[in-house]
C-alpha positions as a LaTeX table, in Angstrom:
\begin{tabular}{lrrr}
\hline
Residue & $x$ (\AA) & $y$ (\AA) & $z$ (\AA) \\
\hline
Unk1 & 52.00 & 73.14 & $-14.62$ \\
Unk2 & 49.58 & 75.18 & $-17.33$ \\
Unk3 & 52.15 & 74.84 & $-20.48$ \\
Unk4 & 52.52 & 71.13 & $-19.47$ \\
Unk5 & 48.36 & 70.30 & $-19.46$ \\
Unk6 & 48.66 & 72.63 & $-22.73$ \\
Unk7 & 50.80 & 70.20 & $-24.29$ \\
Unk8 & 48.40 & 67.48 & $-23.64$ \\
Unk9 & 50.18 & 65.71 & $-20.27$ \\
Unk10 & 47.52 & 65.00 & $-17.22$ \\
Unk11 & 49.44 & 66.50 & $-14.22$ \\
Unk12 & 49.10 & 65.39 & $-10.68$ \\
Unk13 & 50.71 & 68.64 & $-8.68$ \\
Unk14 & 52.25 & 68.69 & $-5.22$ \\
Unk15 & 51.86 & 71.49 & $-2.77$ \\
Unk16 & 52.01 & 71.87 & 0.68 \\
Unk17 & 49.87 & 74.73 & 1.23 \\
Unk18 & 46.19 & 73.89 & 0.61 \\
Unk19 & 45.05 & 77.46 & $-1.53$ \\
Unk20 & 47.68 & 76.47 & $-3.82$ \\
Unk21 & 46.31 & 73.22 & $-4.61$ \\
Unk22 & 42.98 & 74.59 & $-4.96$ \\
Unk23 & 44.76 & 77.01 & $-7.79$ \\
Unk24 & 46.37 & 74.15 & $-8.99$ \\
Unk25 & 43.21 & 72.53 & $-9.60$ \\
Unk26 & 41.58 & 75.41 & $-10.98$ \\
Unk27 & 44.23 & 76.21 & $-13.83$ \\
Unk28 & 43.93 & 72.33 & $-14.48$ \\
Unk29 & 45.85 & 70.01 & $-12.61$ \\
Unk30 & 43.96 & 66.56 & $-12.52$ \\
Unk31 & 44.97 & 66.15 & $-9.16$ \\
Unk32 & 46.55 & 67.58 & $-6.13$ \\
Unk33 & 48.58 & 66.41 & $-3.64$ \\
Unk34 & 49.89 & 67.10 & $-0.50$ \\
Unk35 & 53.16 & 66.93 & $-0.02$ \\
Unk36 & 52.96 & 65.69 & 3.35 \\
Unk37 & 51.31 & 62.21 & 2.47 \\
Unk38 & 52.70 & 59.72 & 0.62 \\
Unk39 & 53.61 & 61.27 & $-2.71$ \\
Unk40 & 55.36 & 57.78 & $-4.52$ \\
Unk41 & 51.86 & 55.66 & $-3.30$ \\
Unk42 & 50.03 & 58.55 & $-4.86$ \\
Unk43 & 51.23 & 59.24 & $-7.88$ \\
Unk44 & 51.53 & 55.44 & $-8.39$ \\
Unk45 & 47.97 & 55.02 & $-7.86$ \\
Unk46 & 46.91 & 57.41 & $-10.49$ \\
Unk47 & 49.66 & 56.19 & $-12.97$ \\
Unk48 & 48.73 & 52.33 & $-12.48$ \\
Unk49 & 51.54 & 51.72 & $-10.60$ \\
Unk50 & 53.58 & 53.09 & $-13.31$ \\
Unk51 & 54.93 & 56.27 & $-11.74$ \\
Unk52 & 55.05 & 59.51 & $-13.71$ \\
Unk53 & 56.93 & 59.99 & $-16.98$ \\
Unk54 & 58.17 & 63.05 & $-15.89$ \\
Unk55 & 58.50 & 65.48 & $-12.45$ \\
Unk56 & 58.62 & 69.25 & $-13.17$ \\
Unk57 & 60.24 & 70.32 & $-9.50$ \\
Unk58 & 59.65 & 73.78 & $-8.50$ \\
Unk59 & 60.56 & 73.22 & $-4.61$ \\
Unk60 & 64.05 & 72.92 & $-3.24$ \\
Unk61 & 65.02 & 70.70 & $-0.44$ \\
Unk62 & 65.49 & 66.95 & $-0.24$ \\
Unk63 & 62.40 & 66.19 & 0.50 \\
Unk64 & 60.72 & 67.53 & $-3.14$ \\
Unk65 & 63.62 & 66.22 & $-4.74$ \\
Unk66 & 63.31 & 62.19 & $-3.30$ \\
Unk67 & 59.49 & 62.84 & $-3.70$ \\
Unk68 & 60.20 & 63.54 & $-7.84$ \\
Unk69 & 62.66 & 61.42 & $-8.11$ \\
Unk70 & 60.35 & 58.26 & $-6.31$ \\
Unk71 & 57.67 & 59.36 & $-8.10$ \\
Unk72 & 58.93 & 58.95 & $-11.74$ \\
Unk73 & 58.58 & 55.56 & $-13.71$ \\
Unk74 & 61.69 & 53.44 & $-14.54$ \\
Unk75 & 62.83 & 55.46 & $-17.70$ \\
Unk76 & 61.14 & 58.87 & $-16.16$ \\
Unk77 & 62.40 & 62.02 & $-16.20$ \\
Unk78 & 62.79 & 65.02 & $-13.27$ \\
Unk79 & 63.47 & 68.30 & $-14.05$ \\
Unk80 & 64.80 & 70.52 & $-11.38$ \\
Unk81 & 64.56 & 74.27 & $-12.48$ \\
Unk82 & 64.14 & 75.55 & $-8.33$ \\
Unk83 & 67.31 & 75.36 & $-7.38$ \\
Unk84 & 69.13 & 78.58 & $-8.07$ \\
Unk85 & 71.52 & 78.82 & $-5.31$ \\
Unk86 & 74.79 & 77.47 & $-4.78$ \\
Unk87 & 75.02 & 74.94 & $-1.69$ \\
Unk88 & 71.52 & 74.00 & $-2.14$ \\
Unk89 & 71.86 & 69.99 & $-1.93$ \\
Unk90 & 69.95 & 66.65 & $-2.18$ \\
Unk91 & 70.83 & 62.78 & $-1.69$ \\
Unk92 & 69.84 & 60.17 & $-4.29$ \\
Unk93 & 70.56 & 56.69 & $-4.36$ \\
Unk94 & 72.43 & 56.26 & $-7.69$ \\
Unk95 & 72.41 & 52.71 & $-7.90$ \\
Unk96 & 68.79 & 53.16 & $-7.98$ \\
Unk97 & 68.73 & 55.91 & $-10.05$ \\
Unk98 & 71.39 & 54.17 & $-12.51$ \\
Unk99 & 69.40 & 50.66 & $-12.53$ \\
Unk100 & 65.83 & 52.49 & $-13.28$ \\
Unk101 & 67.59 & 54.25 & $-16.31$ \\
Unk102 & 65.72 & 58.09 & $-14.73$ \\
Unk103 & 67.19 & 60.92 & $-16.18$ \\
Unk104 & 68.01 & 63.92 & $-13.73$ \\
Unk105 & 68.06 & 67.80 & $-15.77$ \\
Unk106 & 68.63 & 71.07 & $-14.37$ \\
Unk107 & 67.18 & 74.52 & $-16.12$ \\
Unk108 & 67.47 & 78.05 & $-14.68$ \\
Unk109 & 65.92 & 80.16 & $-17.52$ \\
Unk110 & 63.85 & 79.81 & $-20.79$ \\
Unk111 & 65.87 & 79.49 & $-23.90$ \\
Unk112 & 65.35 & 82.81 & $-26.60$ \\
Unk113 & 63.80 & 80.39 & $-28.97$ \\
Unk114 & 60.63 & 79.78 & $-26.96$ \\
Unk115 & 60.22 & 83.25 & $-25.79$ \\
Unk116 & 57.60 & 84.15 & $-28.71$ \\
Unk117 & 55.41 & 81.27 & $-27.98$ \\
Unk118 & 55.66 & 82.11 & $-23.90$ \\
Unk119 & 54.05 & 85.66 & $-25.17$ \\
Unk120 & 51.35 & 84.21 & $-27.45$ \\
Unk121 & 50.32 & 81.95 & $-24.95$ \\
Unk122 & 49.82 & 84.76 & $-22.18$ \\
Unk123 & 48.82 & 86.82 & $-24.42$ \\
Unk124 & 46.06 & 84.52 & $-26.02$ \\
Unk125 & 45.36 & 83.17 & $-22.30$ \\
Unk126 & 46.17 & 79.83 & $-23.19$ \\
Unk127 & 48.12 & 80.02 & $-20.03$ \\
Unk128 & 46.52 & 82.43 & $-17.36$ \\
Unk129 & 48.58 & 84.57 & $-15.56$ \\
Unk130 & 46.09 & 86.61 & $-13.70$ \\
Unk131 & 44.93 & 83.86 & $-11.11$ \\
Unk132 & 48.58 & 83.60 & $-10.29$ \\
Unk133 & 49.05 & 87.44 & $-9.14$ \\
Unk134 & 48.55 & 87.91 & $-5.66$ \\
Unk135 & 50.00 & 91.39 & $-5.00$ \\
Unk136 & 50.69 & 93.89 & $-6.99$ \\
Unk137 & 52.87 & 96.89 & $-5.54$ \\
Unk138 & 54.61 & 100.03 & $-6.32$ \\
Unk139 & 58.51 & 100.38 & $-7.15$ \\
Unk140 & 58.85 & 101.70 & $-4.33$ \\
Unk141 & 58.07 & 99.15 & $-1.91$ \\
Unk142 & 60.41 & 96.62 & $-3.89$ \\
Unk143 & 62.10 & 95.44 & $-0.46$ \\
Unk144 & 58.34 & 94.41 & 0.85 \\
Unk145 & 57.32 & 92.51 & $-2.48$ \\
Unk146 & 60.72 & 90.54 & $-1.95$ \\
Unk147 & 60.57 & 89.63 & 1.06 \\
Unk148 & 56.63 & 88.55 & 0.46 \\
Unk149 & 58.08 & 86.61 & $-2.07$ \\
Unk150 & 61.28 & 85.03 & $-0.26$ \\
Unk151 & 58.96 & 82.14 & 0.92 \\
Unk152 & 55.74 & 79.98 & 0.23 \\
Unk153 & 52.88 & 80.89 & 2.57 \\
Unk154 & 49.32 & 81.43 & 2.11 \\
Unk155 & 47.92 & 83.85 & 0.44 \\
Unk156 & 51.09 & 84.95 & $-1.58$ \\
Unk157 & 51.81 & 83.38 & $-5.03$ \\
Unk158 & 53.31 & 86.27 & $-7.60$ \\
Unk159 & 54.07 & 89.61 & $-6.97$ \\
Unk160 & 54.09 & 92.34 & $-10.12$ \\
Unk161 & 55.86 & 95.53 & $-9.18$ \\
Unk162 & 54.01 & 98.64 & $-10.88$ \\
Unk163 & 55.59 & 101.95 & $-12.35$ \\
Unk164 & 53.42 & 104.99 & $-11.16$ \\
Unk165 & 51.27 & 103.78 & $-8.13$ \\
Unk166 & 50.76 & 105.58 & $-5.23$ \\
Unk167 & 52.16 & 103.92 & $-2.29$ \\
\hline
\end{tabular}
């Protein structure tokens, strides 16, 4: 959501857990949205009936995915990159899909080439990290931090595990 208001886009972000939309307000989302409402009369609203030009989808599930794909302007664009898991599945219409010309990609990991600009950015907080770090824990409570992290709920957003602190 930060790298795409850095590139100049106004986002409108989805979430279904209320802190996170406050976060996602704070590091510059335009709007929030909950997830639960209606998403397509939403984001049509704000675009002018338009829909958005593109859907960056973090969530997996059918619901996220017919929200983004709804949501996107004749033309529009969804990018999936939270589906990492084989057997993880969604419906879409493809006549629909096919006769608004929408454009379905998938991405599971940054390319080399953009890995120097991903570390000048952090680096010259451009794109804040710290506000995303909930927890920080030693090494050796790895099996806690992954299972903190394993699924959305308040109060935990990134986890950093830490060489060398006391547990």
């Amino acid at each position: 959501m930060q790298l795409a208001v850095w590139a100049g886009a106004e986002v409108l972000a989805s979430d279904p857990i209320p802190e996170r939309r406050e976060i996602s307000r704070l590091l510059g989302a335009h709007a929030v949205l909950d997830p639960k409402g209606d998403v397509k009369a939403e984001v049509r609203g704000a675009t002018g009936g338009r829909g958005a030009d593109c859907a960056l989808l973090a969530a997996v599930g059918p619901v996220p995915f017919l929200q983004a794909v709804q949501s996107t302007r004749p033309g529009g664009r969804v990018m999936i990159f939270a589906a990492t898991a084989p057997g993880e599945t969604a419906e879409v219409d493809l006549g629909e899909l096919c006769s608004s010309e929408k454009e379905i990609l998938t991405s599971y990991s940054s390319s080399i080439e953009v890995q120097d600009l991903a570390a000048e950015l952090v680096f010259k907080r451009e794109i804040r990290v710290r506000e995303l770090i909930t927890h920080r824990l030693p090494l050796t409570r790895a099996s806690e931090a992954v299972q903190l992290a394993s699924e959305a709920r308040p109060g935990v957003l990134k986890i950093v595990l830490e060489m060398g602190l006391p547990s």
